[in-house]
C-alpha positions as CSV (number, residue, x, y, z in Angstrom):
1,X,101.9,-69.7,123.7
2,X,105.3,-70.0,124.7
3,X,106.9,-71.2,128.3
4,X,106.5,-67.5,129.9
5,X,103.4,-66.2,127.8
6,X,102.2,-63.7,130.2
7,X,104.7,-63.7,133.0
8,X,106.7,-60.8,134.2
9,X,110.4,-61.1,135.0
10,X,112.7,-59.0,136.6
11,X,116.7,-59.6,135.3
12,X,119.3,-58.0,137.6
13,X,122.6,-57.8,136.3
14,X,121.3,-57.8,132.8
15,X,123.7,-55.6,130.7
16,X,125.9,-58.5,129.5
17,X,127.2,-61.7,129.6
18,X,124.7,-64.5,131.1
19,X,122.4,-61.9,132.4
20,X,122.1,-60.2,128.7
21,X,122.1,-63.9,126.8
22,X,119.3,-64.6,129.5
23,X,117.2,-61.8,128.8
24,X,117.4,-62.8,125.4
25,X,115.9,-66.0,126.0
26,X,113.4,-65.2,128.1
27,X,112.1,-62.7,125.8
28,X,111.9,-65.5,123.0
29,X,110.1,-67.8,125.6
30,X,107.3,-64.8,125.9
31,X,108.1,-62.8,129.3
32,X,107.9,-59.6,129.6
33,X,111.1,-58.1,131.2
34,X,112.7,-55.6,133.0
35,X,116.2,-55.0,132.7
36,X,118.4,-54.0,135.3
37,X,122.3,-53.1,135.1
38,X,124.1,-50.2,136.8
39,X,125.0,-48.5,133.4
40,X,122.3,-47.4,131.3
41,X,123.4,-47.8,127.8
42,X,124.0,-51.3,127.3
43,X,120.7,-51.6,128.5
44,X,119.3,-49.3,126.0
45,X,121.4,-51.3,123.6
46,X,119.8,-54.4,125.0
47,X,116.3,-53.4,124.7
48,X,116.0,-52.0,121.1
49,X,117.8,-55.4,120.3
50,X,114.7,-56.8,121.7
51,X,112.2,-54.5,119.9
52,X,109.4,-56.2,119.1
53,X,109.2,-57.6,122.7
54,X,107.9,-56.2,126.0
55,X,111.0,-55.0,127.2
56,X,111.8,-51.7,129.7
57,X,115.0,-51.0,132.0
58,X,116.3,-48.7,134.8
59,X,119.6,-48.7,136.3
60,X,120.1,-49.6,139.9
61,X,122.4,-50.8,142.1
62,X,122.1,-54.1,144.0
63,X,124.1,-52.7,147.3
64,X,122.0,-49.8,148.1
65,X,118.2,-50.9,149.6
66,X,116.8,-48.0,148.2
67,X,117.7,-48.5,144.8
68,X,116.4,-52.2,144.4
69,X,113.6,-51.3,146.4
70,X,113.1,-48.5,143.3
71,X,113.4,-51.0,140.5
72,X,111.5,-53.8,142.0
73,X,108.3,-51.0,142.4
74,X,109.5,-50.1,138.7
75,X,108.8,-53.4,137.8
76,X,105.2,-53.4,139.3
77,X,104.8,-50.0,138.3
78,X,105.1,-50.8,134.8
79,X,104.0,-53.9,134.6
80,X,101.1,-54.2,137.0
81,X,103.1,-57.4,138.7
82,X,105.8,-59.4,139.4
83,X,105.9,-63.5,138.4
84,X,109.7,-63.4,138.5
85,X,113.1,-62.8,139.0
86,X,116.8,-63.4,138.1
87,X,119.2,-62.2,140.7
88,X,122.2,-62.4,138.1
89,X,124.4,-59.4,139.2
90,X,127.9,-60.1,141.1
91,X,131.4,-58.9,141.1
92,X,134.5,-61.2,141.1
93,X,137.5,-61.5,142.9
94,X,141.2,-63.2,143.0
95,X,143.5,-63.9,145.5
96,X,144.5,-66.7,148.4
97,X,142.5,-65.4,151.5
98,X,145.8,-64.2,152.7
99,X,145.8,-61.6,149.9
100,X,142.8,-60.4,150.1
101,X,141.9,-57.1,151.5
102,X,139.2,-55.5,153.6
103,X,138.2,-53.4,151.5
104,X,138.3,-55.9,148.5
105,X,136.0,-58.1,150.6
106,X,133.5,-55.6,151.8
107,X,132.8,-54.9,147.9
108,X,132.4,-58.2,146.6
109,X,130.1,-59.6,150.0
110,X,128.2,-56.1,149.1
111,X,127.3,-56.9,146.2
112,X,127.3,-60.9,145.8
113,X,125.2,-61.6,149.3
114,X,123.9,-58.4,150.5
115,X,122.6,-57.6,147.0
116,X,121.3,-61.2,146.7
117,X,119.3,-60.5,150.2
118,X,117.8,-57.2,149.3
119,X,116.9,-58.0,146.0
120,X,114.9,-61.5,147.6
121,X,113.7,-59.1,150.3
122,X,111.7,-56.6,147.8
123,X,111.3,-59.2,145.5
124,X,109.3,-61.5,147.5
125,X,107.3,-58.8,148.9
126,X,106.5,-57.7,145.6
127,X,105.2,-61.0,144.4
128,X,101.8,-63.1,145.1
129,X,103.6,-65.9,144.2
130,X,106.2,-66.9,141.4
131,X,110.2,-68.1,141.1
132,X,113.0,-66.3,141.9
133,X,115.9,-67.7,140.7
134,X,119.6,-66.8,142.3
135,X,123.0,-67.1,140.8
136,X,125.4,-69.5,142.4
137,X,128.3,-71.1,141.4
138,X,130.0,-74.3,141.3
139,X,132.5,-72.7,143.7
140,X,129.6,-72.2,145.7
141,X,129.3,-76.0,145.9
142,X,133.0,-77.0,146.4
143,X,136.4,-74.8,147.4
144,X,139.7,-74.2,145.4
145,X,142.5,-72.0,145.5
146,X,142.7,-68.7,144.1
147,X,139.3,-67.5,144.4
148,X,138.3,-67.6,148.3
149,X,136.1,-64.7,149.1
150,X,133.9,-65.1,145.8
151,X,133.6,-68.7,147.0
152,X,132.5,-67.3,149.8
153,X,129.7,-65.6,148.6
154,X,128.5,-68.0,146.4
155,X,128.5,-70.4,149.3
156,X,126.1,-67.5,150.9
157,X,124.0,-67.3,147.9
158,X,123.0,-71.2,148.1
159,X,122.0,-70.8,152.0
160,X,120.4,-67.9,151.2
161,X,118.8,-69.8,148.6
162,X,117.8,-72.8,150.8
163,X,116.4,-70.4,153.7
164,X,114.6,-68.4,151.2
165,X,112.6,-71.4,149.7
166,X,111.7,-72.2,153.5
167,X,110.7,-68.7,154.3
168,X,108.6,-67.9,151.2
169,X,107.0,-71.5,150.6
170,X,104.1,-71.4,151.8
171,X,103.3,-68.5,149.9
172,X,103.5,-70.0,146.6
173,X,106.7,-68.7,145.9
174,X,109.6,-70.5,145.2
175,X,113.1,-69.9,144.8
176,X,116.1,-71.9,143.1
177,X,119.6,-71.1,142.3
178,X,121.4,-71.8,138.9
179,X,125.7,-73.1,139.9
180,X,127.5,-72.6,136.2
181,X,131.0,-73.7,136.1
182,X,133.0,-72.3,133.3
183,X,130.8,-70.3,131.2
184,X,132.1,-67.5,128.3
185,X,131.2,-64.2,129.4
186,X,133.3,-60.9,130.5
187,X,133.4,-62.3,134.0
188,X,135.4,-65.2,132.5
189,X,137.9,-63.3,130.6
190,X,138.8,-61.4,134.0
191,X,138.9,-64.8,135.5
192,X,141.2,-65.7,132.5
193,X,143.8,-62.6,133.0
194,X,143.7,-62.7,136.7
195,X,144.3,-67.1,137.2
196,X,146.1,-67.9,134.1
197,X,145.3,-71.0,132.7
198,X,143.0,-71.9,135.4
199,X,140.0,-71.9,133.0
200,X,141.6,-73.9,130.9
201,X,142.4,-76.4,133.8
202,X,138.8,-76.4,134.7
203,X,137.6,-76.7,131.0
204,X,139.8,-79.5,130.8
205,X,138.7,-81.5,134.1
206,X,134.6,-81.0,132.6
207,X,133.5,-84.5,130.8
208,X,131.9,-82.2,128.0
209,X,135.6,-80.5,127.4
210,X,134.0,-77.2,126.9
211,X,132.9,-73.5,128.3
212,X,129.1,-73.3,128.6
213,X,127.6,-70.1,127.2
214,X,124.8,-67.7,128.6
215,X,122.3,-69.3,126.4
216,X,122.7,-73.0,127.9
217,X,122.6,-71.1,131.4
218,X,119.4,-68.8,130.7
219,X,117.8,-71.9,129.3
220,X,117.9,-73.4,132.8
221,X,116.5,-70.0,134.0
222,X,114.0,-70.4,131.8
223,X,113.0,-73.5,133.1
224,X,113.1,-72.8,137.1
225,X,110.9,-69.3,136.2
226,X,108.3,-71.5,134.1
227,X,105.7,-73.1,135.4
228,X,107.3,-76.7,133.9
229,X,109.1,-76.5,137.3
230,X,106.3,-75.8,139.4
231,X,107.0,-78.0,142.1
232,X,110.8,-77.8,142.8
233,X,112.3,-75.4,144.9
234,X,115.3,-74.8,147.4
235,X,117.4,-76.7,144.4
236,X,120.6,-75.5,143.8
237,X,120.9,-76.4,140.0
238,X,124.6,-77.2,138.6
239,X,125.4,-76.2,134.4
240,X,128.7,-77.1,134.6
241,X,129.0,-80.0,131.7
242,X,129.7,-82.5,134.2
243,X,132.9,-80.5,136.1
244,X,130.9,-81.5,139.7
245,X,129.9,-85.2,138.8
């Protein structure tokens, strides 16, 4: 018996990065998943990497209500219930606020907090009780320059987050969010080509003088979807090696 022996776990935004190392993880830990990316083959990729584990996917995409309704019934479908969920996809962004366009914003606040909402909205009406767990940021938790309207939503995810564990409480779910700082993925390299050296700066200013990886992030996930964490919720978790102490 491992943490997640006989849970089921939806992963949304699985196809790489922290989402993929997560999935990884949690199969290790005993869940049975469901992967969920907007392109199919990585997640094919994905899952016969996993062979040997309970492991399906569908594609979907976060923005639309009708297709996260679709995988979240997928999920039930195939699995006969939902115990959890990672709400991992997002999109970034650069740019002063000044810069920024409209169009530019509507995408990212699409998918980063409108995609957060629906997915919390079928998820949680999917579920008898469980975890959900939502991806936040450290630049959720503070601001800086360069990166406003991704700030943005990851400011929305954590209220979301907050109002969420208030809404679905008493029902025995409960709901968290995960704040990374620097943490090697793709989404870091386009941070990477779009601020240069700002990583670095970050990575610099952390008291652990490193990037975290996916792993050190899904093992947190982990955690918050287990029932070790089975009384903590509305907790916005920072895995930033000490950037926000």
């Amino acid at each position: 018996m491992t943490a997640l022996t006989g849970k089921v776990v939806l992963i949304v935004g699985a196809s790489a990065g922290i989402g993929a190392d997560t999935a990884r993880l949690l199969a290790a830990d005993g869940a049975a998943l469901m992967l969920v990316a907007r392109s199919e083959r990585p997640l094919a990729e994905l899952a016969e990497e996993l062979t040997g584990h309970e492991v399906a996917y569908t594609t979907g995409d976060v923005a639309k209500a009708a297709d996260v309704a679709r995988f979240v019934a997928a999920t039930v479908e195939r699995f006969g219930r939902l115990d959890g969920a990672f709400n991992n996809a997002a999109t970034t962004q650069s740019g002063r606020l000044d810069e920024v366009t409209e169009q530019d914003f509507d995408r990212i606040m699409a998918v980063n907090v409108k995609g957060v909402w629906l997915c919390l909205r079928e998820e949680a009406r999917a579920m008898t009780q469980g975890s959900i767990v939502n991806m936040s940021s450290i630049g959720g938790l503070r601001g800086s320059s360069g990166m406003g309207a991704y700030q943005a939503t990851k400011h929305a995810v954590i209220g979301l987050t907050r109002t969420a564990a208030h809404d679905f409480g008493p029902r025995g779910i409960r709901v968290n969010a995960i704040a990374p700082g620097p943490t090697e993925s793709p989404m870091l390299d386009q941070t990477r080509l779009a601020i240069p050296g700002g990583v670095e700066a970050r990575i610099a200013a952390t008291p652990l003088r490193k990037a975290g990886t996916g792993a050190e992030v899904g093992a947190v996930a982990s955690f918050l979807l287990s029932d070790r964490s089975s009384h903590v919720s509305g907790v916005v978790l920072p895995v930033d090696g000490g950037f926000l102490a």
